[in-house]
C-alpha positions as CSV (number, residue, x, y, z in Angstrom):
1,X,0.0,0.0,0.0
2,X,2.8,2.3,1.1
3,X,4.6,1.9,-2.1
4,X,1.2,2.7,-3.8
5,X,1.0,5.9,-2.3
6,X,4.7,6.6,-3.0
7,X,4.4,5.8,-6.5
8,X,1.3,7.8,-6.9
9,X,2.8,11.0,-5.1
10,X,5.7,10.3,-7.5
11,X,3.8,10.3,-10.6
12,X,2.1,13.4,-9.5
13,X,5.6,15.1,-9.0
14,X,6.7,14.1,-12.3
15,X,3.5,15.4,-13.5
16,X,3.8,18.6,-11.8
17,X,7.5,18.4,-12.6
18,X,7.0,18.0,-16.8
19,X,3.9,20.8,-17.0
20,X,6.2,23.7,-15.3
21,X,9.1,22.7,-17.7
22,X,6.5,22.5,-21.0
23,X,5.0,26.3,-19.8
24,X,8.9,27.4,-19.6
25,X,9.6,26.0,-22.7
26,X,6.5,27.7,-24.2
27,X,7.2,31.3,-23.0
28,X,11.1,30.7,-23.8
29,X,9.6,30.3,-27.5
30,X,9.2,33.9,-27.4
31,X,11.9,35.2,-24.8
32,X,15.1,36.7,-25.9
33,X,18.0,38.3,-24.7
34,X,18.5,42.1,-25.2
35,X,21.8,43.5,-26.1
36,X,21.7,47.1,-25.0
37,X,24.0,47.4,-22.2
38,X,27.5,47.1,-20.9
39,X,26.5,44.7,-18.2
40,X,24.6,41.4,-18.7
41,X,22.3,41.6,-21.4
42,X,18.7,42.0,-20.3
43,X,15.6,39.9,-21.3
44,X,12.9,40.6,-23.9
45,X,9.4,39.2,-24.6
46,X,8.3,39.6,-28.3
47,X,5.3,41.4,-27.0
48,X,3.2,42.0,-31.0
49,X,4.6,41.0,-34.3
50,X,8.1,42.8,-34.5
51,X,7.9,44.4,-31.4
52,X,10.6,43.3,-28.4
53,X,9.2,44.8,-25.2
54,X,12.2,45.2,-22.3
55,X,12.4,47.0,-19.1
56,X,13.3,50.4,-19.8
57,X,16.1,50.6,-17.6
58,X,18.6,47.9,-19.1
59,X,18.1,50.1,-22.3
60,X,21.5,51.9,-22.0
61,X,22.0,53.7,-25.5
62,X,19.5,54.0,-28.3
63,X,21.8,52.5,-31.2
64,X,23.4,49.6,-31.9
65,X,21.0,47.5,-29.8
66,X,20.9,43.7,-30.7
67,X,18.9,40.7,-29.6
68,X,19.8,37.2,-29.3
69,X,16.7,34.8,-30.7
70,X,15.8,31.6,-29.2
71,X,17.5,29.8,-32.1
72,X,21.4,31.7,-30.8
73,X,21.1,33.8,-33.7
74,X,21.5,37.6,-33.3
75,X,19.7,40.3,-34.9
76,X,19.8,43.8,-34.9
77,X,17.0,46.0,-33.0
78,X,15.8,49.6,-33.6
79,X,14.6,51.9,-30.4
80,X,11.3,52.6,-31.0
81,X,10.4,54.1,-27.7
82,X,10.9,54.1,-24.1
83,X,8.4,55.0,-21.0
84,X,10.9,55.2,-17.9
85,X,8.1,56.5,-15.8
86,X,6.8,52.7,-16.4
87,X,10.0,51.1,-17.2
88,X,9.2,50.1,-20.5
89,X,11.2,49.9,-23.8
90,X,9.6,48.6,-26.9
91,X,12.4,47.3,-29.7
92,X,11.4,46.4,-33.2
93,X,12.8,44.0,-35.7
94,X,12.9,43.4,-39.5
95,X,12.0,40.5,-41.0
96,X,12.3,37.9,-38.1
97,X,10.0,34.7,-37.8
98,X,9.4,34.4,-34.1
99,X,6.6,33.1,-32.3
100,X,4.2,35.7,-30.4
101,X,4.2,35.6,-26.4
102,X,0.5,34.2,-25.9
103,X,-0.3,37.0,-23.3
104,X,-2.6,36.2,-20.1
105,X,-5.1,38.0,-18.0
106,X,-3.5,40.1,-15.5
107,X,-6.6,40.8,-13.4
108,X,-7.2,36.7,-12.5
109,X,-3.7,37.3,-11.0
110,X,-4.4,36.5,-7.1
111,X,-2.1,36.5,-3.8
112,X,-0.6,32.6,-3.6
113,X,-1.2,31.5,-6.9
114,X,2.1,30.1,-8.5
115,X,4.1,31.7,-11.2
116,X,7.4,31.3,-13.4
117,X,9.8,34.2,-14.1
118,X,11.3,33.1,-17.8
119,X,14.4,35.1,-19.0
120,X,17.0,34.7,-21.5
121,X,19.9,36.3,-19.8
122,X,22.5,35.9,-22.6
123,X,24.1,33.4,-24.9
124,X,23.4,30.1,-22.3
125,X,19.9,29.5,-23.3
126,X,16.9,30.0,-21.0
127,X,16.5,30.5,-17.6
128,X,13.7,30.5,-14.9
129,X,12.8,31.2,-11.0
130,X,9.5,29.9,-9.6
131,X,7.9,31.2,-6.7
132,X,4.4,33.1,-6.2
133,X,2.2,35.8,-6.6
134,X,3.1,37.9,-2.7
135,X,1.0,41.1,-2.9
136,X,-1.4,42.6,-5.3
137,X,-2.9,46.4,-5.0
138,X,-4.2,49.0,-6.9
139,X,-3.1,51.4,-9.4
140,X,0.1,53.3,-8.3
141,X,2.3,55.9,-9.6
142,X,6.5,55.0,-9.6
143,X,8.8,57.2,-8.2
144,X,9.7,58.2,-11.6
145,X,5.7,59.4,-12.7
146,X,4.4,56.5,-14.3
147,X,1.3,54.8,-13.5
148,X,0.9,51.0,-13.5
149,X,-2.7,49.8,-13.1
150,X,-1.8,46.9,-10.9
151,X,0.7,46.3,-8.2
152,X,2.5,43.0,-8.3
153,X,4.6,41.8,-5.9
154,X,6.4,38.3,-6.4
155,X,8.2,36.2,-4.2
156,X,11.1,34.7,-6.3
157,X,14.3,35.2,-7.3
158,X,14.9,37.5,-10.3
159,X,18.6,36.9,-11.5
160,X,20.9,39.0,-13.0
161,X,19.2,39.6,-16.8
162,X,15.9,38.9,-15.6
163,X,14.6,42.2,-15.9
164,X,12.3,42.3,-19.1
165,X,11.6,38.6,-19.3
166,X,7.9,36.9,-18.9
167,X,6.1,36.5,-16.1
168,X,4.1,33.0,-16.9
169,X,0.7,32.5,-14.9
170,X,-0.5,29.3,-14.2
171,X,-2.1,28.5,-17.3
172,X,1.7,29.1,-18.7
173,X,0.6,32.8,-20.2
174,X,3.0,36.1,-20.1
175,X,0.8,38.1,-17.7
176,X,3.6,40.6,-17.6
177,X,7.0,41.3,-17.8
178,X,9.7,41.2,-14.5
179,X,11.7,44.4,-13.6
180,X,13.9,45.1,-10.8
181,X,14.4,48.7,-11.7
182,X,11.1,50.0,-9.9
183,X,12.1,49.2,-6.6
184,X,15.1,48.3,-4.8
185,X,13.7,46.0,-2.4
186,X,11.2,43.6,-4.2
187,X,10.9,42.1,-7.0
188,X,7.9,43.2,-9.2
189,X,6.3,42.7,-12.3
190,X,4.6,45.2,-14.9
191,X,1.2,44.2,-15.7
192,X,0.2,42.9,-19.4
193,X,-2.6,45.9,-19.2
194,X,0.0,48.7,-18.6
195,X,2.5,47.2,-20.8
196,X,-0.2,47.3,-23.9
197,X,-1.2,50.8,-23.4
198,X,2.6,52.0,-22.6
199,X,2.9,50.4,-26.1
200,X,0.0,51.5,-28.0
201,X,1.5,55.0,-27.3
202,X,5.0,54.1,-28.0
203,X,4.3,52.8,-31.1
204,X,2.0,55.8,-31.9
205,X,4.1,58.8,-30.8
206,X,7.5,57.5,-29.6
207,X,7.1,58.8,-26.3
208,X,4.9,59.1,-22.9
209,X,3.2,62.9,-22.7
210,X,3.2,63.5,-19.2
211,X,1.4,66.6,-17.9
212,X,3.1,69.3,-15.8
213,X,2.4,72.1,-13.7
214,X,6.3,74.4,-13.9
215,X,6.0,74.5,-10.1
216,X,8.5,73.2,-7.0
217,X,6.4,72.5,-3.6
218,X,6.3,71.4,-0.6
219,X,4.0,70.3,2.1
220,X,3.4,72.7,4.9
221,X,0.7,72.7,7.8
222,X,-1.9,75.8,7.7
223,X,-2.8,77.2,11.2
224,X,-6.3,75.9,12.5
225,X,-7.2,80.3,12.6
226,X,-6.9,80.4,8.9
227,X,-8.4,77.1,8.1
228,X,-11.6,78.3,9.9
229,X,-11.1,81.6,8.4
230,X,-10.9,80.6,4.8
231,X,-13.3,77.2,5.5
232,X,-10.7,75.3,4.4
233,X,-11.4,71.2,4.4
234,X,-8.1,70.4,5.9
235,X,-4.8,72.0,7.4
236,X,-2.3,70.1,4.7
237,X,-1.4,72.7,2.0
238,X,1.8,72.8,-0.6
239,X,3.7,76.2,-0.5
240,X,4.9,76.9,-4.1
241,X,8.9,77.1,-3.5
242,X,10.0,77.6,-7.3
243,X,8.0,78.8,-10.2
244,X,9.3,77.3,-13.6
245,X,9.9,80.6,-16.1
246,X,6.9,80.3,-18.9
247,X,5.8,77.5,-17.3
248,X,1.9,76.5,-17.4
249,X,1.9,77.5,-13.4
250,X,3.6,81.7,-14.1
251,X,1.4,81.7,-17.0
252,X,-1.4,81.4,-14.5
253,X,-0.4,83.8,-12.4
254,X,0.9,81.7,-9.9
255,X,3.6,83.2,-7.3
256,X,6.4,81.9,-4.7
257,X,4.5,82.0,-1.4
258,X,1.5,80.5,-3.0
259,X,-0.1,78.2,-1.0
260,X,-2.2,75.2,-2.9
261,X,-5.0,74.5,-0.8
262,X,-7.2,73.0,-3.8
263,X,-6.4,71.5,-7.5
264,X,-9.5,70.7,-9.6
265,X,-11.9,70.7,-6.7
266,X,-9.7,68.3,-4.6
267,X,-7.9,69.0,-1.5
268,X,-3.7,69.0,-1.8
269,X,-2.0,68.1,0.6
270,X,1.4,66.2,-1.0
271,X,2.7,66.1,-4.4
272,X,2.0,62.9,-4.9
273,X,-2.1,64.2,-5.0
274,X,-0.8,66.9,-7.9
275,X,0.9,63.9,-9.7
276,X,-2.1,61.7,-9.3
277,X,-3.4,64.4,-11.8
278,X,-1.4,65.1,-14.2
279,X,-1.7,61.9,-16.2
280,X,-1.5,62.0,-20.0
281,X,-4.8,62.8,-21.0
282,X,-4.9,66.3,-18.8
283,X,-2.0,67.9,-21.0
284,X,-3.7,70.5,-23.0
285,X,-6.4,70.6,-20.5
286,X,-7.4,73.3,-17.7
287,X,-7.0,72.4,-13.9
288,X,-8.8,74.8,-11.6
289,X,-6.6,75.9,-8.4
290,X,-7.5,77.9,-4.9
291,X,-4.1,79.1,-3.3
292,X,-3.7,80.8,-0.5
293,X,-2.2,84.7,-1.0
294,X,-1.6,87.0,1.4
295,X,-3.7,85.6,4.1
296,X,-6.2,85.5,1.4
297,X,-7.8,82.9,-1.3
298,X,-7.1,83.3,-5.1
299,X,-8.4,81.4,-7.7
300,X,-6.0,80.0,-10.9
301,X,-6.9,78.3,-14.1
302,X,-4.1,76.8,-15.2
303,X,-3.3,74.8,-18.2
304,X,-1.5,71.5,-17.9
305,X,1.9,71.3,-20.1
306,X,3.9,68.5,-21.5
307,X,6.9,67.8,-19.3
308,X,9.8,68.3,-21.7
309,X,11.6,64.7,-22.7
310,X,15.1,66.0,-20.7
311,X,12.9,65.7,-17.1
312,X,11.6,62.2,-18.1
């Protein structure tokens, strides 16, 4: 009986065992290695026909960037765009047969459930790390201004020239691609759904616009005497330290001293609430904003810029 069960736990493990090495060799069909640094190359997934998507931030010159296929043979790449708010670089090749990434569902992504982290780190074939989904949240904003619609933390081992390779769901789909340049401390991945509209508008325009207001603040507390005075919803405020020259926020009228009590209605109280508006669909478009002058209110309409490309 006992070597029933043992057989039967064995099969299962082989079982087990076979499926997680046919979903690696799946995704590896369209992983590749990325030459575009001096370091370790970096991994790619081939994300739509022709198009190599990488994290951004193993992209370290815009020319003479090559990729290594799953067959060993090299091909050159073309640049054609890079998001580092997201951490996203999309590559494009000429005339190369390679199989598309079959790309998953990032929202059935839950805490616990098993994943693989497929690279191509170089010229020794394919790699992986297994482990599982830690931690998953809502939309946030990196420290660089990007917005990914989905946190996801993973618990496994991202090797050097992992960054850019697949993350592989249980039903052995890319449901995103692994980066180690948005955090220092964990390992995370960027979700299929930010990486297709990061692409959409790479492909489209060759960059990210990212709105901008031309102003330097920082959090400062307003006495409780002019909070009741002004009926003010909160004592957080953001004193205007620096006011960019011909920016959108001097073309407004705004002033060192300024105090931003309001932006579009909402309460401000850090700059990560100003960021959490400025997305790419507000440039071109008004923001109203109540400062605080002199003791007094004053009303701004200001209209949100395009940061310039040398502040990405």
């Amino acid at each position: 009986m006992e070597s029933t069960e043992q057989a039967a736990i064995g099969g299962a493990l082989l079982s087990l065992s076979n499926d997680l090495a046919g979903a690696v060799e799946r995704a590896g069909r369209s992983t590749v290695a990325v030459n575009a640094r001096h370091r370790v190359p970096s991994s790619g997934v081939h994300w739509r026909q022709g198009v190599i998507v990488t994290a951004d931030h193993t992209v370290e010159r815009d020319e003479e960037i090559t990729v290594i296929l799953p067959n060993g043979s090299t091909v050159a790449a073309t640049l054609a765009g890079r998001d580092p708010g997201t951490d996203v670089a999309v590559l494009k090749l000429q005339g190369v047969e390679l199989p598309l990434a079959e790309i998953g569902d990032d929202a059935s992504l839950k805490v616990g459930h098993f994943v693989l982290a497929v690279a191509r780190p170089g010229e020794h074939g394919l790699s992986a790390s297994a482990g599982v989904v830690s931690a998953i949240g809502g939309s946030w904003r990196t420290h660089r201004g990007g917005q990914i619609d989905k946190l996801v933390r993973l618990d496994l081992t991202l090797y050097p020239g992992f960054s850019g390779g697949a993350l592989v769901d249980a039903q052995g789909k890319v449901a995103g691609i692994l980066t180690s340049g948005l955090s220092r401390s964990m390992g995370l991945a960027i979700p299929a759904t930010t990486i297709n509209r990061v692409v959409d508008q790479l492909l489209t325009k060759g960059r990210i616009a990212r709105g901008y207001l031309g102003i330097g603040m920082q959090p400062v507390t307003i006495p409780d005497s002019l909070k009741s005075k002004l009926n003010l919803p909160s004592n957080g405020g953001l004193v205007v330290v620096s006011v960019q020259s011909g920016g959108p926020a001097e073309q407004a009228g705004a002033l060192i001293g300024d105090v931003l009590v309001l932006l579009d209605g909402k309460p401000v109280s850090d700059t990560e609430h100003v960021q959490s508006m400025l997305d790419p669909e507000r440039v071109g478009k008004t923001l109203s904003a109540r400062v605080i002058r002199g003791g007094e209110p004053a009303d701004l309409t200001i209209t949100v810029g395009e940061r310039p490309s040398k502040e990405d």
